[in-house]
Z-matrix of the N, CA and C atoms (Angstrom, degrees):
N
C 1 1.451
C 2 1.526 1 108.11
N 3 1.053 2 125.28 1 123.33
C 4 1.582 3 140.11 2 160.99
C 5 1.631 4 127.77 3 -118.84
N 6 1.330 5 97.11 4 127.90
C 7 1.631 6 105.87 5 -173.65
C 8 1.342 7 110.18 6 -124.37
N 9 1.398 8 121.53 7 155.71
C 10 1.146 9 147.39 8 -155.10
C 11 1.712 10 113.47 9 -124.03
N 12 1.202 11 133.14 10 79.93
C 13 1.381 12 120.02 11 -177.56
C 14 1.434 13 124.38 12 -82.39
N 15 1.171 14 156.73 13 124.24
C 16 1.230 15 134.49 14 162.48
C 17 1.863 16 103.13 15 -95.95
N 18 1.546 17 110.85 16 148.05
C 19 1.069 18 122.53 17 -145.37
C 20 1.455 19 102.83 18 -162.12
N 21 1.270 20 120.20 19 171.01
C 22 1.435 21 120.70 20 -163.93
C 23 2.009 22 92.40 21 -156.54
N 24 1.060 23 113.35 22 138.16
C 25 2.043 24 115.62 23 159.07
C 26 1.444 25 109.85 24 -34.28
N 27 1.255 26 110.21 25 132.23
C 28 1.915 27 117.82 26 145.37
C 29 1.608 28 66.05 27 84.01
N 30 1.195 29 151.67 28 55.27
C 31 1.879 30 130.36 29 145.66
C 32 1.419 31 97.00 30 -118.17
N 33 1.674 32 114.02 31 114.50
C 34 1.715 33 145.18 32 163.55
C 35 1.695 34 80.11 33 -45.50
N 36 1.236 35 115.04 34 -72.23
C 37 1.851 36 113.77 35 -141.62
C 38 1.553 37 88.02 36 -88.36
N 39 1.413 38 137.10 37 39.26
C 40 1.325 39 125.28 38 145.73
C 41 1.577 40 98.13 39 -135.22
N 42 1.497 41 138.18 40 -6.12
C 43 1.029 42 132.69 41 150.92
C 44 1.347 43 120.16 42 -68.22
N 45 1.542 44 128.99 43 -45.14
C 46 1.517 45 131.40 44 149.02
C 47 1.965 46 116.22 45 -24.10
N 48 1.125 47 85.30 46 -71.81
C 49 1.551 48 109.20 47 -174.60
C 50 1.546 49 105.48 48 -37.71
N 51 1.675 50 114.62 49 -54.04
C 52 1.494 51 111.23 50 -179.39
C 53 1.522 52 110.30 51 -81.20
N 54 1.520 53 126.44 52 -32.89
C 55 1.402 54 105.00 53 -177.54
C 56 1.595 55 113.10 54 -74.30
N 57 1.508 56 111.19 55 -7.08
C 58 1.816 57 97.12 56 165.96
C 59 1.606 58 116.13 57 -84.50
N 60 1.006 59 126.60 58 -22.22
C 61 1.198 60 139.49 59 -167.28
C 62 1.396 61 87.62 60 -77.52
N 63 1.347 62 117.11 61 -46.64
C 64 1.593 63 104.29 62 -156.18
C 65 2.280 64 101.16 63 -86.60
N 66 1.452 65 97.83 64 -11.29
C 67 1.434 66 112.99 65 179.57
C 68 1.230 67 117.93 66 -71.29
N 69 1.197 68 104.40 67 -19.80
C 70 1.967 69 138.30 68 -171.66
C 71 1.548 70 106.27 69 -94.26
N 72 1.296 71 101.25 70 -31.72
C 73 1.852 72 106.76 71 -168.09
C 74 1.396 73 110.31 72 74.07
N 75 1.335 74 118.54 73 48.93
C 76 1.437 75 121.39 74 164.75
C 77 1.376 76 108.96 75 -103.79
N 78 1.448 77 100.06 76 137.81
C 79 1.268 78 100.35 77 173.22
C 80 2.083 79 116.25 78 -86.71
N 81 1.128 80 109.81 79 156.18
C 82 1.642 81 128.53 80 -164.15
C 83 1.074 82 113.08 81 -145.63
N 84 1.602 83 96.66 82 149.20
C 85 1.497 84 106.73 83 -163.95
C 86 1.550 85 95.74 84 -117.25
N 87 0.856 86 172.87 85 -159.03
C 88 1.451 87 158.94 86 -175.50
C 89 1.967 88 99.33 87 -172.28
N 90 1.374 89 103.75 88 100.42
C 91 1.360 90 106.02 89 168.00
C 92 1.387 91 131.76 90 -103.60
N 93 1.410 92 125.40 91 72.99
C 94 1.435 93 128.79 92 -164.85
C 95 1.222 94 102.26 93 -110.48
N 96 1.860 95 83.78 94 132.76
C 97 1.792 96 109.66 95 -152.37
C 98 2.003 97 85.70 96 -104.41
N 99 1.494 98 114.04 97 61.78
C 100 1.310 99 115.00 98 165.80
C 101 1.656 100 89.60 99 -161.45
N 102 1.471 101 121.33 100 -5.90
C 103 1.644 102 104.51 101 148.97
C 104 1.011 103 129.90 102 -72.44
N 105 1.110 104 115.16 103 -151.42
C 106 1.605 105 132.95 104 -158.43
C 107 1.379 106 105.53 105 -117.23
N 108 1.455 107 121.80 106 -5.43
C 109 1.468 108 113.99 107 -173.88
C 110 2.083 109 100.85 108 -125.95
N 111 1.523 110 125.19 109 -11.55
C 112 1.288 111 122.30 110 -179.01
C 113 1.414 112 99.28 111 -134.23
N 114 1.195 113 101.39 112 140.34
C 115 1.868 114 117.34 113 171.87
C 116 1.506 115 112.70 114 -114.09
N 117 1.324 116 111.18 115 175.85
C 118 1.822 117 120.56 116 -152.89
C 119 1.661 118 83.69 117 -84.12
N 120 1.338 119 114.58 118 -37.50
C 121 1.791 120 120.54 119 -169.26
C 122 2.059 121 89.81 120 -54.13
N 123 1.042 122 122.87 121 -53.48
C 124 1.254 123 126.93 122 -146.38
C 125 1.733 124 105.10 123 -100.76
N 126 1.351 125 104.83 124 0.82
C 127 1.638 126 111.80 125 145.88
C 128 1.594 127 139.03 126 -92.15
N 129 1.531 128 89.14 127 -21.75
C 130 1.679 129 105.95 128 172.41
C 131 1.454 130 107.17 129 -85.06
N 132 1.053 131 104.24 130 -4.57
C 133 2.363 132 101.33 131 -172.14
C 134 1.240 133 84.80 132 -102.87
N 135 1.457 134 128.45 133 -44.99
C 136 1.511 135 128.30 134 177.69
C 137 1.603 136 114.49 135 -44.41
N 138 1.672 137 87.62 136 -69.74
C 139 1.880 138 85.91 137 171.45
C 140 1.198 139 105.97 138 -161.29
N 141 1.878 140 106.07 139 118.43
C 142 1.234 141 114.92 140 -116.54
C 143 1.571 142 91.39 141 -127.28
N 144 1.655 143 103.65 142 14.46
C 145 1.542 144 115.42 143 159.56
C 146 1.466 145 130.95 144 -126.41
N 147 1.598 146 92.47 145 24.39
C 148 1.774 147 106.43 146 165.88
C 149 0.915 148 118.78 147 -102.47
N 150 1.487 149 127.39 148 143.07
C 151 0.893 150 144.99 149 167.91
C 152 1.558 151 117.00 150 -94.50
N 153 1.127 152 138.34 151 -24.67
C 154 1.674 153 140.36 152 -152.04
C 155 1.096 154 90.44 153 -128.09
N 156 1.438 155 106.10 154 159.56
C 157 1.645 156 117.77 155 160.73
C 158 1.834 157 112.01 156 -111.78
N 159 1.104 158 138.05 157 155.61
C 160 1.808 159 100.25 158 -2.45
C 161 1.839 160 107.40 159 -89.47
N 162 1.037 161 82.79 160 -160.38
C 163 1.888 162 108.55 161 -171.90
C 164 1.753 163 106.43 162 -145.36
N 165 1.522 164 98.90 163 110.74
C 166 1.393 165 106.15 164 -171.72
C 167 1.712 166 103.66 165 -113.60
N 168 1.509 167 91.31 166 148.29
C 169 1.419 168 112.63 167 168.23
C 170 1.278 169 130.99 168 -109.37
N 171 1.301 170 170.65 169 27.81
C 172 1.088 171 169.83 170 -99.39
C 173 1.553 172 118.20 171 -111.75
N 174 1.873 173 125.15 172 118.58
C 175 1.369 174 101.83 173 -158.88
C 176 1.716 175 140.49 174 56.28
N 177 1.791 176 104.91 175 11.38
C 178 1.446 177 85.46 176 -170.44
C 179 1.616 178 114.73 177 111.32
N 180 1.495 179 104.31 178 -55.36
C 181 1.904 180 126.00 179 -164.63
C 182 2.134 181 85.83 180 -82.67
N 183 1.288 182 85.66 181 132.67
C 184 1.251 183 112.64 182 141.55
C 185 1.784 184 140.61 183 -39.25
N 186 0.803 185 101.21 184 58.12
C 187 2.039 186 102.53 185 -163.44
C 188 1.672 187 100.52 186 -60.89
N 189 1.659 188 120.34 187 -55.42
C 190 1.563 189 126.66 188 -169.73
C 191 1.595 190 98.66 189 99.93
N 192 1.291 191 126.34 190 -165.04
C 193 1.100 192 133.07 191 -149.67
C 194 2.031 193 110.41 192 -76.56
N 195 1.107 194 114.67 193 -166.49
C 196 1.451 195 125.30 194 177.10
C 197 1.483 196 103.37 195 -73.01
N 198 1.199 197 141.91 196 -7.68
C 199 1.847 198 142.67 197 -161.51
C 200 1.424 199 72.24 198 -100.72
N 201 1.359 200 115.77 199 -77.36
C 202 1.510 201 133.25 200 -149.20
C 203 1.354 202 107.99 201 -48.99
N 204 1.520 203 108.60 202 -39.87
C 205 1.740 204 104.69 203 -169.07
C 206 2.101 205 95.44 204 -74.36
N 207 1.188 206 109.02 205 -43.96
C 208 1.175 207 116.94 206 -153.81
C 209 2.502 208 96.11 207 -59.87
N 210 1.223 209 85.60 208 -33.58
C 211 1.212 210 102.96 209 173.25
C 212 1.847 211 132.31 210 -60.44
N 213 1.725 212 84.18 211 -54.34
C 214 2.063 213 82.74 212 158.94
C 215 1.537 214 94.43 213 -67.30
N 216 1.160 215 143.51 214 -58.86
C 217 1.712 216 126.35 215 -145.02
C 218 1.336 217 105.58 216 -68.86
N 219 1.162 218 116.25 217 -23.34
C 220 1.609 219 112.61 218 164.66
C 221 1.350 220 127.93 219 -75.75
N 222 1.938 221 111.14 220 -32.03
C 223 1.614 222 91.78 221 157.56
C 224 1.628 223 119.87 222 -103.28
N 225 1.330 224 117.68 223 23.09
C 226 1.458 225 115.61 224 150.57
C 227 1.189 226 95.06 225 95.88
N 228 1.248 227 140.19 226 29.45
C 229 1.284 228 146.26 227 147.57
C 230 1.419 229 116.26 228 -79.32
N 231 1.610 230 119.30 229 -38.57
C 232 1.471 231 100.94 230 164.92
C 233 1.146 232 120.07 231 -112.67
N 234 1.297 233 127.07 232 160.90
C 235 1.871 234 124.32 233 -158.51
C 236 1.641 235 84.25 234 -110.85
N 237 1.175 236 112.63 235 112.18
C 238 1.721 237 110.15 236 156.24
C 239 1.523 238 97.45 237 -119.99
């Protein structure tokens, strides 16, 4: 399993987001559009109807924010 976060500094619900992922043993790719390697332009083409951070990917699939992911794993739609 591999996931993809996009993420921004000072975000609780994208710091949450990676210490379960990493509690799970998933591996992550960490896209924060206030480094030096991703910009805000290249999070909106990514996914280009969010508003919040973070913005998760899992496998490829679309999950949506830290509520949303935490939400399939509770009804057993996602396996962490």
């Amino acid at each position: 399993m591999r996931a993809i976060i996009w993420s921004k500094n000072n975000c609780i619900l994208c710091t949450k987001a990676k210490n379960l992922l990493e509690k799970k043993g998933i591996n992550y790719e960490e896209r924060n559009v206030e480094g030096p390697d991703w910009t805000p332009e290249q999070f909106f083409e990514a996914v280009p109807n969010a508003r919040t951070f973070p913005q998760i990917y899992i496998d490829g699939k679309y999950i949506g924010g830290y509520d949303m992911m935490m939400t399939h794993w509770q009804l057993g739609e996602l396996r962490l």
